[in-house]
N, CA, C and O atoms as a CHARMM CRD file, in Angstrom:
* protein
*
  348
    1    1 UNK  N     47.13500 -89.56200  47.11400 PROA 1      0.00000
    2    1 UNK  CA    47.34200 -90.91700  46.69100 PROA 1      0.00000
    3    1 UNK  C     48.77300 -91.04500  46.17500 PROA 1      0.00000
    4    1 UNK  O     49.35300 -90.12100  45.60500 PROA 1      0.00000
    5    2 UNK  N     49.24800 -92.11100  46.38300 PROA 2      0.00000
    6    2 UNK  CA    50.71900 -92.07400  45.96800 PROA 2      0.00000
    7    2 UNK  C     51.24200 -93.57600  45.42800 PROA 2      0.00000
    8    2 UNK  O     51.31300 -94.45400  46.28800 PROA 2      0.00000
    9    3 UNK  N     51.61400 -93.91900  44.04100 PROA 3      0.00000
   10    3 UNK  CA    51.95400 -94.90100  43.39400 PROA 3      0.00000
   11    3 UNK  C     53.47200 -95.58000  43.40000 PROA 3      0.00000
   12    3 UNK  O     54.48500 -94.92400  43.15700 PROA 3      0.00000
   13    4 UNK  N     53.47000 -96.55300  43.61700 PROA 4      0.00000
   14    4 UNK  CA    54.80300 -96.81600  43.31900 PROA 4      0.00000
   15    4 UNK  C     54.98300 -97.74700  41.80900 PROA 4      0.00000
   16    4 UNK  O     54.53000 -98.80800  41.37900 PROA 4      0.00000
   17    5 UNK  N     55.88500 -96.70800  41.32700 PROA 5      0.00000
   18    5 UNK  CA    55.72100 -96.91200  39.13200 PROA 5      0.00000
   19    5 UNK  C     57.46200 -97.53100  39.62800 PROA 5      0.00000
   20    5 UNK  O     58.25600 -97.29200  40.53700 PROA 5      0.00000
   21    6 UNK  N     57.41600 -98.26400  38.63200 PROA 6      0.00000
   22    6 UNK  CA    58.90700 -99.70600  37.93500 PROA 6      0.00000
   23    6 UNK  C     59.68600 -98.51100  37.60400 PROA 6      0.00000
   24    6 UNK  O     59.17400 -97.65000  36.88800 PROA 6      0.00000
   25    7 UNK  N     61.08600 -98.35300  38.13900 PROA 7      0.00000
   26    7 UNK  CA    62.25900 -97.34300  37.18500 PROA 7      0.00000
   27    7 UNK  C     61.67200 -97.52000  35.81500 PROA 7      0.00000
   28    7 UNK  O     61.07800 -96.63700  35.19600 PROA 7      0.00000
   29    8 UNK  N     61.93700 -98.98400  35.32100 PROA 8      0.00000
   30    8 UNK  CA    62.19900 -99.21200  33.84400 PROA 8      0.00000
   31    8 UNK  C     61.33900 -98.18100  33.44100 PROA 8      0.00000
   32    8 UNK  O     61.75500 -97.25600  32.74300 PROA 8      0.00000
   33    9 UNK  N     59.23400 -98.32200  34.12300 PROA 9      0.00000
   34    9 UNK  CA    58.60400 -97.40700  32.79100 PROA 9      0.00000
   35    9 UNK  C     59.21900 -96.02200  33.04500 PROA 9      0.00000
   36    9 UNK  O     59.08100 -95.25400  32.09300 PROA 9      0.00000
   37   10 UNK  N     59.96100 -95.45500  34.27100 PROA 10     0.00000
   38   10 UNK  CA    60.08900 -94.14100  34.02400 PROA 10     0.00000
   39   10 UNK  C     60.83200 -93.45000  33.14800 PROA 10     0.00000
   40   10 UNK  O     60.70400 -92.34800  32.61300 PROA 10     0.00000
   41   11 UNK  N     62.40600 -95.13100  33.05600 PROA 11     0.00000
   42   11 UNK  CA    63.45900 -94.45000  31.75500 PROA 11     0.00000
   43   11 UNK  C     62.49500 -94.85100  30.73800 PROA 11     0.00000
   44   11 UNK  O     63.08900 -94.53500  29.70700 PROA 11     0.00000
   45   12 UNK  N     61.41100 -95.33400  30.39600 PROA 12     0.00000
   46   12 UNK  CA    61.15200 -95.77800  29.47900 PROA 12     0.00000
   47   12 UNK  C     60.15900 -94.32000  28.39900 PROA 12     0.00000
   48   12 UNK  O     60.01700 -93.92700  27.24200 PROA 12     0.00000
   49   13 UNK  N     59.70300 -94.01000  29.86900 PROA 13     0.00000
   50   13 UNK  CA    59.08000 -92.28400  29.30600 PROA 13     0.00000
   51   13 UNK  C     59.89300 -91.74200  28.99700 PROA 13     0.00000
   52   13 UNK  O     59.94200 -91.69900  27.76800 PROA 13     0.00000
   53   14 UNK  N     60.81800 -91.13400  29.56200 PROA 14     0.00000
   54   14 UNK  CA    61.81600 -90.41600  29.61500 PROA 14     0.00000
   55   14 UNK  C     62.89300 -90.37900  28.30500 PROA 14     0.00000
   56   14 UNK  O     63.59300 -89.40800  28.01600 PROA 14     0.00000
   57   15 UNK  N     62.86300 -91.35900  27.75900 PROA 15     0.00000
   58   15 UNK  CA    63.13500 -92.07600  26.11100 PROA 15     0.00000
   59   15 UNK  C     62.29400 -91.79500  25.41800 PROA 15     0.00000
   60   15 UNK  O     62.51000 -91.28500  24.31800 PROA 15     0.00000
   61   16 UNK  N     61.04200 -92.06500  25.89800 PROA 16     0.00000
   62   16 UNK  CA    59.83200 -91.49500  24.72700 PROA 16     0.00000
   63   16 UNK  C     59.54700 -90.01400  24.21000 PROA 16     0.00000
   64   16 UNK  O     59.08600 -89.52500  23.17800 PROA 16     0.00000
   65   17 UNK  N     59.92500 -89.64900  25.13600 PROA 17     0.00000
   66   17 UNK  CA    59.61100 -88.33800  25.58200 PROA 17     0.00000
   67   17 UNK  C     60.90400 -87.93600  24.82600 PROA 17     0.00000
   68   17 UNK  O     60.63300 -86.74800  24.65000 PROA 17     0.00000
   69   18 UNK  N     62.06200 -88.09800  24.28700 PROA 18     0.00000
   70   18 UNK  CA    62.85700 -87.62200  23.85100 PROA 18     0.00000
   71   18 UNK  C     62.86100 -88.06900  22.35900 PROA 18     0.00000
   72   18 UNK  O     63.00200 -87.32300  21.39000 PROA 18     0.00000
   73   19 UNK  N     62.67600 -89.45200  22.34400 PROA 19     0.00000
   74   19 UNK  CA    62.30000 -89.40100  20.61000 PROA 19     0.00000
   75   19 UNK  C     61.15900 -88.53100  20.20500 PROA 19     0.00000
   76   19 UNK  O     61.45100 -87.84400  19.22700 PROA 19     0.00000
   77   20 UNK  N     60.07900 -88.36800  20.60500 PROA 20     0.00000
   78   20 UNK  CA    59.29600 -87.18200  20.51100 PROA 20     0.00000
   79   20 UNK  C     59.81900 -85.94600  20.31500 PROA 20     0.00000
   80   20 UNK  O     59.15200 -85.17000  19.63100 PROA 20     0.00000
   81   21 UNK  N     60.65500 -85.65300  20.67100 PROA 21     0.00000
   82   21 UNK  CA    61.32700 -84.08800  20.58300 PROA 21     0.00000
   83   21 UNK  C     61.66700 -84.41000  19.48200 PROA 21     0.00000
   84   21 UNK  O     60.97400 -83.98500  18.55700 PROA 21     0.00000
   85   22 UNK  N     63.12000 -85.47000  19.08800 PROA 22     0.00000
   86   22 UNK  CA    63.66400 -85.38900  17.82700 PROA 22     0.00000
   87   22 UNK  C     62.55200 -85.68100  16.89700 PROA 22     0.00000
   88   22 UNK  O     62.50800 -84.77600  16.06400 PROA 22     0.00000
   89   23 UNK  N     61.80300 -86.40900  16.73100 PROA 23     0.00000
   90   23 UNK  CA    60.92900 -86.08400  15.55000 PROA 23     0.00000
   91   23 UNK  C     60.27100 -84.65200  15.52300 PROA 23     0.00000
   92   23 UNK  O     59.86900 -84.43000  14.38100 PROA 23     0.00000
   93   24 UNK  N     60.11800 -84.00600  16.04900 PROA 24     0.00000
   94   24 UNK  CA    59.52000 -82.94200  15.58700 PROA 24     0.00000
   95   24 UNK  C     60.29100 -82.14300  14.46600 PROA 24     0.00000
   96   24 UNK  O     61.49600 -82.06000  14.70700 PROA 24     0.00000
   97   25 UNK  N     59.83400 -81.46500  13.15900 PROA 25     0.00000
   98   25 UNK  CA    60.78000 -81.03100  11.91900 PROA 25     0.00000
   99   25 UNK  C     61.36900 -79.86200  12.84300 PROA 25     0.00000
  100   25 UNK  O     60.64100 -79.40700  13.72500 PROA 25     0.00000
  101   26 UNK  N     62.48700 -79.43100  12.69200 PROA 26     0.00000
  102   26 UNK  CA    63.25300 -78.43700  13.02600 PROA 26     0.00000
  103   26 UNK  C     62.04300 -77.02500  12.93100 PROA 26     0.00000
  104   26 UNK  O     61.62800 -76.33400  13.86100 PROA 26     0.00000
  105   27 UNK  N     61.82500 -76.97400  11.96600 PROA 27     0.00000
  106   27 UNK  CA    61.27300 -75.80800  11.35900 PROA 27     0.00000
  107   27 UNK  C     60.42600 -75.20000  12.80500 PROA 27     0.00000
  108   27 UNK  O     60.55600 -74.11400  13.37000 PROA 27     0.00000
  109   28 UNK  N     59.62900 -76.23900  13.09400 PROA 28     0.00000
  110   28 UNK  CA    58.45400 -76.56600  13.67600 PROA 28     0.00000
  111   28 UNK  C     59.07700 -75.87500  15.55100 PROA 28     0.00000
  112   28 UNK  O     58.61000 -75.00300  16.28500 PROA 28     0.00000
  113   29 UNK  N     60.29700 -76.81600  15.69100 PROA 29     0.00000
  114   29 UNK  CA    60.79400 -76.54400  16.79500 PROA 29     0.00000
  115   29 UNK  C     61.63200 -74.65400  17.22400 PROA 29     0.00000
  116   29 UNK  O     61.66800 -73.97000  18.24700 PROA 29     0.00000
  117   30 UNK  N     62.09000 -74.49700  15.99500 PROA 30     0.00000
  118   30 UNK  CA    62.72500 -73.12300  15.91100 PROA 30     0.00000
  119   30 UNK  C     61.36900 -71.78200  15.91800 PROA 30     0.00000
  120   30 UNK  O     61.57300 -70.66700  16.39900 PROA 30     0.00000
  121   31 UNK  N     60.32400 -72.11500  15.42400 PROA 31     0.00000
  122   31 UNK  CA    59.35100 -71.36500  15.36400 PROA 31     0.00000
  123   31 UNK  C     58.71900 -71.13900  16.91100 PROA 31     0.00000
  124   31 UNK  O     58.44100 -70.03700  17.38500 PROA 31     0.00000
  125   32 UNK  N     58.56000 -72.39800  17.56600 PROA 32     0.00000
  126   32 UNK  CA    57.81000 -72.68000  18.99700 PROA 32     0.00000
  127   32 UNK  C     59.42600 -71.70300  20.03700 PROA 32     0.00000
  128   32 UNK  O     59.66500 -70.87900  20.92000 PROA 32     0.00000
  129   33 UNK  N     59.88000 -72.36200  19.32500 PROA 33     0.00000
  130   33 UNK  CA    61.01200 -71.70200  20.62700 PROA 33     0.00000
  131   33 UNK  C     61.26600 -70.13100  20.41600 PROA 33     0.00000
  132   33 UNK  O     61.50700 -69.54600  21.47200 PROA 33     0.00000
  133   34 UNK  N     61.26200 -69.53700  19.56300 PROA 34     0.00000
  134   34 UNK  CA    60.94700 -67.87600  19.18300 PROA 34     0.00000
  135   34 UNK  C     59.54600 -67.59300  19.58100 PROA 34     0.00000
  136   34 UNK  O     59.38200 -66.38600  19.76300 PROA 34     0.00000
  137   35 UNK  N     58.75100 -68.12700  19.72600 PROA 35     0.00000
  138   35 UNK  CA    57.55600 -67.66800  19.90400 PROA 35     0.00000
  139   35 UNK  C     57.27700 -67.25700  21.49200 PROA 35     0.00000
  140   35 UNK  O     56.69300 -66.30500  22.01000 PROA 35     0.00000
  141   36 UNK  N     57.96900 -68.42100  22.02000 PROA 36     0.00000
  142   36 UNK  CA    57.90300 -68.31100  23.53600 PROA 36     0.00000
  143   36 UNK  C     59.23300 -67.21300  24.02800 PROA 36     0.00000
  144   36 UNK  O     59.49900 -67.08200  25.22300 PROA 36     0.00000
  145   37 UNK  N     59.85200 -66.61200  23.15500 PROA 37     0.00000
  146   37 UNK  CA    61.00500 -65.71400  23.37900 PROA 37     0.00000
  147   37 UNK  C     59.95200 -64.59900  23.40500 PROA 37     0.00000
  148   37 UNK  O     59.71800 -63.94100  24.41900 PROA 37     0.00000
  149   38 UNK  N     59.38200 -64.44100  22.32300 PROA 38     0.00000
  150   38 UNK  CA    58.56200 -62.99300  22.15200 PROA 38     0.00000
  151   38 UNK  C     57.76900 -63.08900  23.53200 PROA 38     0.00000
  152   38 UNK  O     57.86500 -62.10700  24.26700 PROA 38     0.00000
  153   39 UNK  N     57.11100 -64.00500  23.90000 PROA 39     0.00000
  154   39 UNK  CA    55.59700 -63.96300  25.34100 PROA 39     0.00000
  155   39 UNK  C     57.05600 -63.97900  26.34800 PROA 39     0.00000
  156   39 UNK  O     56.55000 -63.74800  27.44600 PROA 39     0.00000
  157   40 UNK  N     58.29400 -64.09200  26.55500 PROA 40     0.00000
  158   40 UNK  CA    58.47700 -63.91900  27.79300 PROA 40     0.00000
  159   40 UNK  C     59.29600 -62.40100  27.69000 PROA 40     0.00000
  160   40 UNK  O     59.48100 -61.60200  28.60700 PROA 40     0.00000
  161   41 UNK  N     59.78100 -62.27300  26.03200 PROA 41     0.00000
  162   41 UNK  CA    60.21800 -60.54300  26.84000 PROA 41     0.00000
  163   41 UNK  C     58.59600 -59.71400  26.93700 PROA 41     0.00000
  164   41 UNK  O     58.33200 -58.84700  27.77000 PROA 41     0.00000
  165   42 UNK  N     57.73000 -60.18000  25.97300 PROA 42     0.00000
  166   42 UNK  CA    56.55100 -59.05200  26.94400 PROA 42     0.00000
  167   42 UNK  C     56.05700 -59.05800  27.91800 PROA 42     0.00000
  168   42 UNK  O     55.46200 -58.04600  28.29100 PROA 42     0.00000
  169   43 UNK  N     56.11100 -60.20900  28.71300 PROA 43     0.00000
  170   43 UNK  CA    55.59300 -60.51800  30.02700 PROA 43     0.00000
  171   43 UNK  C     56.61900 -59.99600  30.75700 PROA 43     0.00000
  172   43 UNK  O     56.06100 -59.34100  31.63700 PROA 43     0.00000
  173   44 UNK  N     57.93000 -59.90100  30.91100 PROA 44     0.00000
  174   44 UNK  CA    59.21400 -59.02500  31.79100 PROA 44     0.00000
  175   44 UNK  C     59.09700 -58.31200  32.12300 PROA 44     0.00000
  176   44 UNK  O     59.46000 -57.23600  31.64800 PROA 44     0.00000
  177   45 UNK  N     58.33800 -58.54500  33.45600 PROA 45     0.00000
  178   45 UNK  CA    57.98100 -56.69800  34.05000 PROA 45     0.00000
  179   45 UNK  C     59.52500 -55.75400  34.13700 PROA 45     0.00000
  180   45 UNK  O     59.63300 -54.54300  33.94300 PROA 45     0.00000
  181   46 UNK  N     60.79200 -56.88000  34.54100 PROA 46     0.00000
  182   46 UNK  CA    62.07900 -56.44600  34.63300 PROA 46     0.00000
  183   46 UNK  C     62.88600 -55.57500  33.33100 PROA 46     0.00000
  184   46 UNK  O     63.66200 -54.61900  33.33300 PROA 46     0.00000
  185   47 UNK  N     62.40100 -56.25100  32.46400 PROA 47     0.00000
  186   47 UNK  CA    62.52700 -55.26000  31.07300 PROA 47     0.00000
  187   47 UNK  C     62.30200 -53.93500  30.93200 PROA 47     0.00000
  188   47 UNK  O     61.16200 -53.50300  31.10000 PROA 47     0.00000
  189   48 UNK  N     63.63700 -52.86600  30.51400 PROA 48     0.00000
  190   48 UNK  CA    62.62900 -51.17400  30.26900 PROA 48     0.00000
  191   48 UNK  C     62.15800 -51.33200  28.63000 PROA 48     0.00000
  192   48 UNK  O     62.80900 -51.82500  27.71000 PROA 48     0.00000
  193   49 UNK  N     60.77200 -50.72400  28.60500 PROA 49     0.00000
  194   49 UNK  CA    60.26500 -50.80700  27.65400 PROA 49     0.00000
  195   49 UNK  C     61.20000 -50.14600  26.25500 PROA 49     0.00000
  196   49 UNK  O     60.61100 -50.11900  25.17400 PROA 49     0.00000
  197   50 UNK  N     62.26400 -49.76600  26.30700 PROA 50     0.00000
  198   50 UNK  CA    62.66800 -49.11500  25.41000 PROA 50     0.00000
  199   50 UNK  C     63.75300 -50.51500  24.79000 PROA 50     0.00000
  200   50 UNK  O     64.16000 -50.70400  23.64400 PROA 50     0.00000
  201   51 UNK  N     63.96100 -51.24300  25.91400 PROA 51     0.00000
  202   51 UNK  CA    64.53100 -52.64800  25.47500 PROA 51     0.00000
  203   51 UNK  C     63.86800 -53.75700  24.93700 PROA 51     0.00000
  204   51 UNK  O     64.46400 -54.62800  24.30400 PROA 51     0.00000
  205   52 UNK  N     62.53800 -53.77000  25.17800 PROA 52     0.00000
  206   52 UNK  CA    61.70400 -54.72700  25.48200 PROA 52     0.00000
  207   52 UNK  C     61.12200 -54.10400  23.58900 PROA 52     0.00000
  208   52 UNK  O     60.31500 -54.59700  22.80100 PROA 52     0.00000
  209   53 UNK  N     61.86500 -53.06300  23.51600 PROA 53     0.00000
  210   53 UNK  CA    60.92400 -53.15600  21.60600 PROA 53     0.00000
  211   53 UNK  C     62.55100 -53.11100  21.21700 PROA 53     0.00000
  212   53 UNK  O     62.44900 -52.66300  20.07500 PROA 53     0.00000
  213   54 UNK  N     63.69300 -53.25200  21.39000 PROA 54     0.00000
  214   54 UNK  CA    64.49700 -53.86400  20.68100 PROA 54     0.00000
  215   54 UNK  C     64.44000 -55.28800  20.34800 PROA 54     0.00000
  216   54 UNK  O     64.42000 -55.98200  19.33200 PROA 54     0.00000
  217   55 UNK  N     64.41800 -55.48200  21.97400 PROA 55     0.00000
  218   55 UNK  CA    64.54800 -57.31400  22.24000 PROA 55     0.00000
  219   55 UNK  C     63.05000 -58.01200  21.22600 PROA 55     0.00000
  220   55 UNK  O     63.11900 -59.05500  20.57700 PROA 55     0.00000
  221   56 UNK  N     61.83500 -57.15500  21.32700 PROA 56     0.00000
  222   56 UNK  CA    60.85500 -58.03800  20.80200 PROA 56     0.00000
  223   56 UNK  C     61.26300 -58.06600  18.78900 PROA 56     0.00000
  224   56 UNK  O     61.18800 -59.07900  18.09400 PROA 56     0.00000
  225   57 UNK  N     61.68600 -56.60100  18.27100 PROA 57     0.00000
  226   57 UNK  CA    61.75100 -56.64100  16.96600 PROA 57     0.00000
  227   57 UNK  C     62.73900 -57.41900  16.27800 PROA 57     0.00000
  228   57 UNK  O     62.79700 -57.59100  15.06000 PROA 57     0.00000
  229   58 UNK  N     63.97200 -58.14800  17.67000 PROA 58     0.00000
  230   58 UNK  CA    64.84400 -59.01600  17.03600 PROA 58     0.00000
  231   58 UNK  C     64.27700 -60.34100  16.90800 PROA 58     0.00000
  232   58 UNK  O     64.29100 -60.93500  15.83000 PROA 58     0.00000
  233   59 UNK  N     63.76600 -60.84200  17.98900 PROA 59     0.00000
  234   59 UNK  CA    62.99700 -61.84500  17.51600 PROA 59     0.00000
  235   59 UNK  C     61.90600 -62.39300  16.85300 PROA 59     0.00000
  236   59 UNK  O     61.53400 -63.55300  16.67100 PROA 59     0.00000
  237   60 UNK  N     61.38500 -61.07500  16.46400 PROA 60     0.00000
  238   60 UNK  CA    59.90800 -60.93100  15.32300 PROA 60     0.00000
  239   60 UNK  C     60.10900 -61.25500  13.99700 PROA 60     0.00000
  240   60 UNK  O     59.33300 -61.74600  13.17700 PROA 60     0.00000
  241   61 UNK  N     61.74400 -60.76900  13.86300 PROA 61     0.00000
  242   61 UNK  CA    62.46500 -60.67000  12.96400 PROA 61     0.00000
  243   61 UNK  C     63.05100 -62.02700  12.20100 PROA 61     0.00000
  244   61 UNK  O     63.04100 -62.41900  11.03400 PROA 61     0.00000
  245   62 UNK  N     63.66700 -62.64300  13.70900 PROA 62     0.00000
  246   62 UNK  CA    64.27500 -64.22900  13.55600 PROA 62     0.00000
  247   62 UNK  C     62.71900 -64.81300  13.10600 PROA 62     0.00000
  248   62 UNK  O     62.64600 -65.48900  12.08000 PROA 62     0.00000
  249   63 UNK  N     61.87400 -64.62100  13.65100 PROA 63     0.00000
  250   63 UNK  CA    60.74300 -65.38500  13.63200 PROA 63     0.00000
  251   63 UNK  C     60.60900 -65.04600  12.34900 PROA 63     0.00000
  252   63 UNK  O     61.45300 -65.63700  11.67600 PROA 63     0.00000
  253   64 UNK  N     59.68800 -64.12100  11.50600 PROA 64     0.00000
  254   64 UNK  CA    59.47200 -63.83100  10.03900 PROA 64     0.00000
  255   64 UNK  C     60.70700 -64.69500   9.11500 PROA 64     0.00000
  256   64 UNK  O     60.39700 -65.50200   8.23800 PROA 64     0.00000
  257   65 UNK  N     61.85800 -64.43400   9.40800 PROA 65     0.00000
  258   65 UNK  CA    63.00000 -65.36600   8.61700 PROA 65     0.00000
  259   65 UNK  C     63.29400 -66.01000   8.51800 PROA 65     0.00000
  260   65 UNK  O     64.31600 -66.17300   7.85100 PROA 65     0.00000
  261   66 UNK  N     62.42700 -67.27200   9.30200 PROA 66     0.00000
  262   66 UNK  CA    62.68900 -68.84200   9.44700 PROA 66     0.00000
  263   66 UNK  C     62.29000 -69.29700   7.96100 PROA 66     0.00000
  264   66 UNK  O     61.18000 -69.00600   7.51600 PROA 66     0.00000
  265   67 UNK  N     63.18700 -69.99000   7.23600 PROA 67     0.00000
  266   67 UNK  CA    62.81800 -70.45400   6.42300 PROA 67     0.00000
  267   67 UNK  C     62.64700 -72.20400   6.27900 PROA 67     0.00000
  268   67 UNK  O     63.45200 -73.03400   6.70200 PROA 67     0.00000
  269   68 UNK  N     61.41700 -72.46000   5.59100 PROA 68     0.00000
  270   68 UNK  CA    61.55900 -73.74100   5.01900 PROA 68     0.00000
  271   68 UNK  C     62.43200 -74.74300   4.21900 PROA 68     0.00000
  272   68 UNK  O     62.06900 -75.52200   3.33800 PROA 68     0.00000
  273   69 UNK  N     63.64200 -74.54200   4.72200 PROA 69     0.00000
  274   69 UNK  CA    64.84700 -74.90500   3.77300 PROA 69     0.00000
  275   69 UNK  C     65.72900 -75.87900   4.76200 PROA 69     0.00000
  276   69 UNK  O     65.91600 -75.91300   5.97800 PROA 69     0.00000
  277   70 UNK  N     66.13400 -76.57500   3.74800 PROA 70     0.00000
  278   70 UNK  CA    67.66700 -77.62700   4.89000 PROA 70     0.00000
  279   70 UNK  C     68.76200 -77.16000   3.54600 PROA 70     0.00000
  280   70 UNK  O     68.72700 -77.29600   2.32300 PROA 70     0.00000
  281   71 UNK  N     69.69400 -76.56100   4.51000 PROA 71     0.00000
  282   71 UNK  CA    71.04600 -76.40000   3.42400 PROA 71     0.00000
  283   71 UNK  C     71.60400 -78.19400   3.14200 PROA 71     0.00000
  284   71 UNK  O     71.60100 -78.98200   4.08800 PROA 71     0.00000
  285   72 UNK  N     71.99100 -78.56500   1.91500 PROA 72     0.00000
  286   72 UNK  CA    72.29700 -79.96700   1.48500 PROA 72     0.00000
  287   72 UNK  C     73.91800 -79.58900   1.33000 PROA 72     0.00000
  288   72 UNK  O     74.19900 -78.57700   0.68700 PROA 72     0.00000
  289   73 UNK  N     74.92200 -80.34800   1.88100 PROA 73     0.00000
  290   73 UNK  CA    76.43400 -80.06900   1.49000 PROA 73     0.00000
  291   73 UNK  C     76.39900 -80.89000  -0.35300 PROA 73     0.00000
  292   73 UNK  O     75.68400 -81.83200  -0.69700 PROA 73     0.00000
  293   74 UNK  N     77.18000 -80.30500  -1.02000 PROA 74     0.00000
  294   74 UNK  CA    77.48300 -80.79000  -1.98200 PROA 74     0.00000
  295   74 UNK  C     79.20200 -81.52000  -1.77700 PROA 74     0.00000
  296   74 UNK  O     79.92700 -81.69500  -0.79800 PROA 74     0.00000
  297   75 UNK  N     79.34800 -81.82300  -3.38900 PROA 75     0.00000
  298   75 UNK  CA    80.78800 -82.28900  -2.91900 PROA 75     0.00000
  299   75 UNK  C     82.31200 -81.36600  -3.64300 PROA 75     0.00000
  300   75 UNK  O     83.46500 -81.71500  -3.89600 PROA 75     0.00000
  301   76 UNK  N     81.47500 -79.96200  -3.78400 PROA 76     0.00000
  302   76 UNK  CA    82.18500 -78.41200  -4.19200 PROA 76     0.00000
  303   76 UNK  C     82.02300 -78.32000  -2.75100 PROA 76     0.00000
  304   76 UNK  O     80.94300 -78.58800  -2.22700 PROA 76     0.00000
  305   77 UNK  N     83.45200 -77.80700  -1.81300 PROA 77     0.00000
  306   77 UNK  CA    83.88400 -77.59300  -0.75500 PROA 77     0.00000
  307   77 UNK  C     83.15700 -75.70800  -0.63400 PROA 77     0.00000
  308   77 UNK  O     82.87700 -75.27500   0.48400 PROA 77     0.00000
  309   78 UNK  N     82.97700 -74.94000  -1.72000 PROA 78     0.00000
  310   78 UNK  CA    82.95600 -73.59800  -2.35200 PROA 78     0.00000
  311   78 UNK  C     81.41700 -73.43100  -1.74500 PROA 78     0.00000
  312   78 UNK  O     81.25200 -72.63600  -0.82000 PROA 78     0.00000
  313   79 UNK  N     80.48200 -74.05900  -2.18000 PROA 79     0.00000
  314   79 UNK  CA    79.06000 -73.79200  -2.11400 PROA 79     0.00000
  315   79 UNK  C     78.45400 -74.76900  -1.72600 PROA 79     0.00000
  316   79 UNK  O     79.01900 -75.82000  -1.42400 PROA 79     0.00000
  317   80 UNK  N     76.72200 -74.50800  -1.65100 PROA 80     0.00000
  318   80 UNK  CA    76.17400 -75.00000  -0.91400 PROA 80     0.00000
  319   80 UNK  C     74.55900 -75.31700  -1.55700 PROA 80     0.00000
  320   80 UNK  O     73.86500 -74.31700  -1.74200 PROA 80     0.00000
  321   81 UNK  N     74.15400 -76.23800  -1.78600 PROA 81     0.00000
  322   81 UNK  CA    73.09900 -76.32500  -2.32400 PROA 81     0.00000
  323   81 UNK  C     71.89100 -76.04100  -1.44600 PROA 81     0.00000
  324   81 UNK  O     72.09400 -76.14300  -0.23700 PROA 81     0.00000
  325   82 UNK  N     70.69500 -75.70800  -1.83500 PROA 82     0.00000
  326   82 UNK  CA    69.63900 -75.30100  -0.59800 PROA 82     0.00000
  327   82 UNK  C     68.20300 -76.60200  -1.52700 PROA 82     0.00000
  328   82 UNK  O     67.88100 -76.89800  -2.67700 PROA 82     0.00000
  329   83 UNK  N     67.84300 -76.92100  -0.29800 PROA 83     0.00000
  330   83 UNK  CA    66.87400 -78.16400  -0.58600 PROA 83     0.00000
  331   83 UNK  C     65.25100 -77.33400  -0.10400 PROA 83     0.00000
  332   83 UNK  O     65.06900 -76.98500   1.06300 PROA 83     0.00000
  333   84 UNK  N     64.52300 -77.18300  -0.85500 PROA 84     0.00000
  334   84 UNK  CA    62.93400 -77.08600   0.07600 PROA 84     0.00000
  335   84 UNK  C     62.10100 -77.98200   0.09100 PROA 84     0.00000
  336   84 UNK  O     61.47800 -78.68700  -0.70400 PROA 84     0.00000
  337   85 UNK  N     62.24300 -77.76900   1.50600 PROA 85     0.00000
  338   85 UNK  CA    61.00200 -78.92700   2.09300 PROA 85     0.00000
  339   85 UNK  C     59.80800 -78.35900   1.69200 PROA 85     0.00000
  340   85 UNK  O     59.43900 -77.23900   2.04600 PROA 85     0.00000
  341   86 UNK  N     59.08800 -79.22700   0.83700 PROA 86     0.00000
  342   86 UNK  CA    57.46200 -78.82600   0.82500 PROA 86     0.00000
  343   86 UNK  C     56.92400 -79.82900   1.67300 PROA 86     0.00000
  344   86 UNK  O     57.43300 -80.93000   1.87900 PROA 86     0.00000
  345   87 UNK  N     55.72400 -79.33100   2.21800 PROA 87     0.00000
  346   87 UNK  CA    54.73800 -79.78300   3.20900 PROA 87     0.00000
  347   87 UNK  C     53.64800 -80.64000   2.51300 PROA 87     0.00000
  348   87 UNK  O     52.72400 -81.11600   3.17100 PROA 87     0.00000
């Protein structure tokens, strides 16, 4: 079966579909995107396993260290204030 859909709704998904991304909290997005780092170096049949436990413990690593934080600029050029987001 085959439809013929208006450009407009397709830019109109295609917009949606991208404010959707930006709302998602960072946190949220940095976690999903490490996660799918770890399932594709273990799935790499191309990987030698002696790489494949470097490559996985760096990103196990990034992953465990994500923190719940947005750095806030102050108006000391020197430092940096740290804000936590609670949920």
């Amino acid at each position: 079966m085959l439809a013929l859909v208006d450009p407009k709704i397709l830019d109109q998904l295609r917009v949606d579909r991208e404010y959707k991304a930006i709302q998602r909290p960072a946190l949220a997005v940095a976690k999903t995107s490490l996660s799918l780092d770890i399932s594709r170096i273990l799935n790499d049949e191309t990987i030698p396993d002696d790489e494949k436990v470097k490559l996985y413990g760096n990103a196990l690593r990034r992953y465990v260290n994500i923190r719940n934080e947005i750095p806030a600029p102050t108006t000391d050029d020197h430092t940096t204030t740290t804000v936590t987001k609670v949920a």
